[in-house]
BAMAR-82337 format. One line per 3 residues: number of its first residue (from 1); for each residue y, x, z of N, C-alpha, C, O, CB. Coordinates in steps of 0.001 Angstrom, whole numbers, plus 500000, padded with zeros to 6 digits. Glycine has a CB too. Layout:
! BAMAR-82337
NUM) Y/X/Z/Y/X/Z/Y/X/Z/Y/X/Z/Y/X/Z  ...
//
This chain:
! BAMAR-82337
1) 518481/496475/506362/517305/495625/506472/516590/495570/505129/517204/495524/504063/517693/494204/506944  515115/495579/505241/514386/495711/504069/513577/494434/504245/513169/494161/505374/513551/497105/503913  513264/493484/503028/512361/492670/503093/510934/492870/501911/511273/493337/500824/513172/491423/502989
4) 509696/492606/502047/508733/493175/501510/507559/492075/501629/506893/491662/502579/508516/494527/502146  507605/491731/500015/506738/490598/499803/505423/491132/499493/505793/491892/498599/507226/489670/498712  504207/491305/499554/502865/491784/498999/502398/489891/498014/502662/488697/498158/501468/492461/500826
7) 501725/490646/497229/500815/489701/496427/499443/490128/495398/499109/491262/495052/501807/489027/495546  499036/489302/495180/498145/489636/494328/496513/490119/494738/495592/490756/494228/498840/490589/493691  496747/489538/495718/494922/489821/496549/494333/488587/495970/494740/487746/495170/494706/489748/498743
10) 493020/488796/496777/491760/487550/496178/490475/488124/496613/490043/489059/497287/491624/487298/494248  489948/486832/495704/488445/487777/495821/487354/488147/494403/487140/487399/493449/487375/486797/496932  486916/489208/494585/486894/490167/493260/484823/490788/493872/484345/491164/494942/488824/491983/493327
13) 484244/490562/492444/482950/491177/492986/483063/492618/492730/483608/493134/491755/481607/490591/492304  482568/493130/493579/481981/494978/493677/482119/495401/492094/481898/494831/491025/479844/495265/494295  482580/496644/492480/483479/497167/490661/484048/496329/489788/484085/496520/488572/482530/497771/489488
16) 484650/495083/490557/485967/495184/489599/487316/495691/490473/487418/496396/491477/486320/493542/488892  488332/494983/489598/489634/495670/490035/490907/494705/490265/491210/493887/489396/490022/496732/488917  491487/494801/491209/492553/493661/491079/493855/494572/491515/493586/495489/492290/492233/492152/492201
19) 495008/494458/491180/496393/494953/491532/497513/493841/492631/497803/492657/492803/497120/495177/489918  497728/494809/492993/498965/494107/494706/499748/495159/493785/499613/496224/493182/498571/494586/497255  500882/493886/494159/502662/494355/493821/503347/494004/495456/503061/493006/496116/503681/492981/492193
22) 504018/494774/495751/505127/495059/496821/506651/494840/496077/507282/495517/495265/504947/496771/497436  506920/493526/496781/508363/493885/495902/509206/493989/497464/508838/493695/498601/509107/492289/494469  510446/494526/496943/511608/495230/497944/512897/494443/497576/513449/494369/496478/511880/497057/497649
25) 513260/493842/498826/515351/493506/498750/515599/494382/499783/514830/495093/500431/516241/491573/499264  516892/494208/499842/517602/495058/500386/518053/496647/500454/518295/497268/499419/517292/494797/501094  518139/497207/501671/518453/499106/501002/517404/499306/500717/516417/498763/501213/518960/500539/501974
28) 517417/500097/499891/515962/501352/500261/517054/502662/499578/518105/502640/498936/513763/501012/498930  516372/503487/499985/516931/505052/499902/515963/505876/498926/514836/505386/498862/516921/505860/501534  516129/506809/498300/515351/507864/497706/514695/508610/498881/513695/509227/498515/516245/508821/496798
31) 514980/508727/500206/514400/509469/501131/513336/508594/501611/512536/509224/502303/515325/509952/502152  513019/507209/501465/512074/506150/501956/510704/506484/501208/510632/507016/500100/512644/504564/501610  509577/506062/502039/508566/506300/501573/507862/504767/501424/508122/503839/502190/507935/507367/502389
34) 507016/504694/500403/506287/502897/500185/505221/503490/500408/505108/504650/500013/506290/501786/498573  504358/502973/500970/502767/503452/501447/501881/502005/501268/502693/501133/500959/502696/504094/503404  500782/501555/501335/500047/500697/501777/498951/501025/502554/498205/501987/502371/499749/500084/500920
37) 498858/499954/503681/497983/500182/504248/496804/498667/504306/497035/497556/503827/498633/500769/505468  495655/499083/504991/494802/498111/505058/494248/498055/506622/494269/499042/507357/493734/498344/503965  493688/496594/507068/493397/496291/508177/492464/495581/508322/492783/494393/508270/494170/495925/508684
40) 491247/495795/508512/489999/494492/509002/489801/494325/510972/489796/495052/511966/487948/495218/508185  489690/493154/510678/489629/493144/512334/489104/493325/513182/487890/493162/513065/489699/492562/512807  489590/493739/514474/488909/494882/515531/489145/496130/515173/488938/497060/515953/487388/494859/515673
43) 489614/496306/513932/489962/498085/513726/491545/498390/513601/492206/497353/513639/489210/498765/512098  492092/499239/513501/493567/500104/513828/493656/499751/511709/492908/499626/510739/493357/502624/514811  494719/499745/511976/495491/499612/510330/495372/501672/509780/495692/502713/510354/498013/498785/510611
46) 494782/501365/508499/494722/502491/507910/495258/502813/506789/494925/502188/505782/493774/502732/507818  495922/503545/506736/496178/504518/505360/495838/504391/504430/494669/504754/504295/495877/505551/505254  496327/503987/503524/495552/503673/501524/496255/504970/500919/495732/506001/500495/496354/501702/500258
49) 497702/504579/501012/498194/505370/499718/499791/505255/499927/500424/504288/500349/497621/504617/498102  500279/506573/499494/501729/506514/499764/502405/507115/498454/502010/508122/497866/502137/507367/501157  503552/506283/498080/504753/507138/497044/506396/506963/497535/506931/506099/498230/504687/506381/495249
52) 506982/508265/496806/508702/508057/497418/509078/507483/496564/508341/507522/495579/509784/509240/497698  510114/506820/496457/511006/505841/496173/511766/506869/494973/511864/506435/493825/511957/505227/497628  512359/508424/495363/512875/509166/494802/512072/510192/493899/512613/510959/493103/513547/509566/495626
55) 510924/510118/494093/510123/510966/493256/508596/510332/492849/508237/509160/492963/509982/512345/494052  507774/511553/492308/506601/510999/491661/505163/511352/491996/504144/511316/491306/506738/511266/490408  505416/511766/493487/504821/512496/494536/503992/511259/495048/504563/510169/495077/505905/513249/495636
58) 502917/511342/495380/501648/510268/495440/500647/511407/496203/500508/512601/495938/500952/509572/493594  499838/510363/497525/499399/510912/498458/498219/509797/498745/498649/508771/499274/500487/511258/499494  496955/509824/498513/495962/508841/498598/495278/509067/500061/495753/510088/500558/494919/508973/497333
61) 494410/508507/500832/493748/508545/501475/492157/509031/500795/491743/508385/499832/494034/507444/502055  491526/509895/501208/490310/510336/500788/489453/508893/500272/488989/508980/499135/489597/511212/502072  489261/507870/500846/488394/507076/501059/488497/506191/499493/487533/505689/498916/488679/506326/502522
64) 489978/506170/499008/490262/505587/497493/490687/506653/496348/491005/506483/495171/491524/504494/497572  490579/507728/497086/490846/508763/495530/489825/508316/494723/488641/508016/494878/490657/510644/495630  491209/508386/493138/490014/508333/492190/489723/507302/491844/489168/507049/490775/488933/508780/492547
67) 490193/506159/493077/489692/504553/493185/491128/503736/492511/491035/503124/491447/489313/503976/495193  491937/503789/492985/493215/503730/493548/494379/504534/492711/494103/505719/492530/493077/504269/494959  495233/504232/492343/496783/504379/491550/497453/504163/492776/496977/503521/493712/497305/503163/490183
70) 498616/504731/492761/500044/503538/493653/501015/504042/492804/501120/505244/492560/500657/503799/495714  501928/502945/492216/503157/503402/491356/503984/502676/491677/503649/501767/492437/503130/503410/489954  505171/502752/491309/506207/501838/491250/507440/501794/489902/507639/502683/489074/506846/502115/492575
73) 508198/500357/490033/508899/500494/489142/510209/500365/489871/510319/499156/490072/508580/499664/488085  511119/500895/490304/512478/501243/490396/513489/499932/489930/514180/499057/490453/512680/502572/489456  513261/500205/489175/514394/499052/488479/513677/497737/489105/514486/497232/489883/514472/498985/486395
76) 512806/497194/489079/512353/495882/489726/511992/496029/491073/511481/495040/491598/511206/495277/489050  512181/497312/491936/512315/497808/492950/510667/496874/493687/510682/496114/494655/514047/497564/493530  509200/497333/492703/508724/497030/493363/507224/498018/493362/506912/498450/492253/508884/495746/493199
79) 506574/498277/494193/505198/499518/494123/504272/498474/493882/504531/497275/493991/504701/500633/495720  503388/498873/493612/502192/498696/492650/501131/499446/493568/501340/500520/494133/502413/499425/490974  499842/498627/493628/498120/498953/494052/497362/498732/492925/497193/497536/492685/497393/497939/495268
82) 496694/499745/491919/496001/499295/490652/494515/499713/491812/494611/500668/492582/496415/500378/488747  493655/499130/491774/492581/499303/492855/491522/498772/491718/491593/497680/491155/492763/498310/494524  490476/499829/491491/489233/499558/490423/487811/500455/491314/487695/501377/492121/489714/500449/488461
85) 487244/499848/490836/485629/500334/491229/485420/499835/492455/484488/500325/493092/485285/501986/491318  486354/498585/493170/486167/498270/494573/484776/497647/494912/484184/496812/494229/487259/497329/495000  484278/498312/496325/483230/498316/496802/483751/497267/498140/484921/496994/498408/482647/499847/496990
88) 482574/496809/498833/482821/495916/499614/483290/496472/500966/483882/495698/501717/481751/495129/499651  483157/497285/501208/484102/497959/502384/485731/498062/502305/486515/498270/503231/483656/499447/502509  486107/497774/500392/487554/498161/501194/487843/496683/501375/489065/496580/501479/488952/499162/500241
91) 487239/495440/501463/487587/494177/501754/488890/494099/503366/488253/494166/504417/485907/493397/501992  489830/494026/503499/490312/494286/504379/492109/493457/503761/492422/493549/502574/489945/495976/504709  492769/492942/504490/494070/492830/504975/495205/493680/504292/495773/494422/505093/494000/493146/506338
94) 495687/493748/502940/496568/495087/502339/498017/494800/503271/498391/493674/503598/496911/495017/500216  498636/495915/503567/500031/495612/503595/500480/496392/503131/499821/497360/502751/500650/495403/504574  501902/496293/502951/502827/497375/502108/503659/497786/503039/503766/496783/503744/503692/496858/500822
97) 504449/498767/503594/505568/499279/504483/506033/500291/503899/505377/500991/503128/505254/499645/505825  507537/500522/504289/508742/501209/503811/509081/502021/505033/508658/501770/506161/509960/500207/503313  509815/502936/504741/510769/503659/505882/511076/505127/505432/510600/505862/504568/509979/503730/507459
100) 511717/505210/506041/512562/507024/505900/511025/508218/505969/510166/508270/506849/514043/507500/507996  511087/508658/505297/510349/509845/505434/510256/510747/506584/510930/511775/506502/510702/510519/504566  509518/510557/507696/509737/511822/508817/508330/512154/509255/507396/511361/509372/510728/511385/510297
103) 508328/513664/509515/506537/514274/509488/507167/515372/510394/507984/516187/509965/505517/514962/507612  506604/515317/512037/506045/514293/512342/506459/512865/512109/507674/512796/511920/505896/514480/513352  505870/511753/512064/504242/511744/512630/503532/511813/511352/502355/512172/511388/503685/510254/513574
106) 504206/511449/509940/503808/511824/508577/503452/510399/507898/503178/509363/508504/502496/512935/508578  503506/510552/506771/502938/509479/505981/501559/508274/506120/501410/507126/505703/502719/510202/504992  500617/509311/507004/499652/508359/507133/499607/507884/508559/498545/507633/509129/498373/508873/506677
109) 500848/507763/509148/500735/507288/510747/501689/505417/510213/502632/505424/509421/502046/508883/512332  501504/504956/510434/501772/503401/510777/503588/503373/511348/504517/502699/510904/500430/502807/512304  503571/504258/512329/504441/504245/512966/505927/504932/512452/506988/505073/513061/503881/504679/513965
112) 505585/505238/511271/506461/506157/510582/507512/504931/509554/508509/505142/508863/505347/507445/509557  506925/503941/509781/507746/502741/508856/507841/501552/509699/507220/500692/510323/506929/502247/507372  509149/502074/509303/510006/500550/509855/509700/499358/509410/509850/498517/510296/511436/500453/509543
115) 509227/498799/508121/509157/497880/507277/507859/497297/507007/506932/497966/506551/509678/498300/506273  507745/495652/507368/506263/495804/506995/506133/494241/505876/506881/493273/506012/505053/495796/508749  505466/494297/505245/504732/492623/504691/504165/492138/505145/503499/492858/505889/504022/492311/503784
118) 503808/490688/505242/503504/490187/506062/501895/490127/505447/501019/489482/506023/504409/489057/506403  501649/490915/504168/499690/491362/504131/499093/490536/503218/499385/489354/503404/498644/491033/505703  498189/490792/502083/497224/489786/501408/496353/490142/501603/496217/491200/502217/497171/489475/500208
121) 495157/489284/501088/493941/489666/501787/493592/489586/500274/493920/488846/499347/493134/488713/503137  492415/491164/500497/491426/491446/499343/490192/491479/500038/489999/492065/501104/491669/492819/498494  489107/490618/499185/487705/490522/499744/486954/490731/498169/487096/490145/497096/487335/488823/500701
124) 486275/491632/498532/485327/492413/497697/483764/491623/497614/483714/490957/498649/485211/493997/498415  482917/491486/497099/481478/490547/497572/480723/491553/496588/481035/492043/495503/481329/488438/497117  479405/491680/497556/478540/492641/496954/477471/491882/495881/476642/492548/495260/477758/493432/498173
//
């Protein structure tokens, strides 16, 4: 069992930057993947950004390259969202989720992690 706290949302005007920490108890594995995703309502939860637990392999969604970091620190077993130049579209619901690495269905499917936070909310204002 994995538990997964998110923090560090708010509200932030257009180009600045605020950081979400994911912290982790319980197992996690070097084969687990930490991803975040985001959700505004009426729409399907999407894809931000994914890193492994065991390596230094980082996988963004087109929409925040460039925008967007995801790191983590190991020893405090917790990933990191450094998010700068935010525009008011990515205003949306962050969550963080964990799980074993398996492709299919791949990193940017939802369904690929077992583990979820229960979400902060980042609101962007133009």
């Amino acid at each position: 069992q994995v538990q997964l706290v998110e923090s560090g949302g708010g509200l932030v005007q257009a180009g600045g930057s605020l950081r979400l920490s994911c912290a982790a108890s319980g197992r996690t594995f070097s084969s687990y993947a930490m991803a975040w995703f985001r959700q505004t309502p009426g729409k399907e939860r999407e894809f931000v950004a994914r890193i492994m637990w065991g390596g230094r392999n980082t996988y963004y969604a087109d929409s925040v390259k460039g925008r967007f970091t995801i790191s983590r620190d190991n020893a405090k077993t917790t990933v990191y969202l450094q998010m700068s130049s935010l525009k008011p579209e990515d205003t949306a619901v962050y969550y963080c989720a964990t799980g074993d690495y398996r492709d299919p269905p791949g990193p940017r499917e939802p369904r690929m992690y077992d583990y979820w936070g229960q979400g902060t909310q980042v609101t962007v204002s133009s």
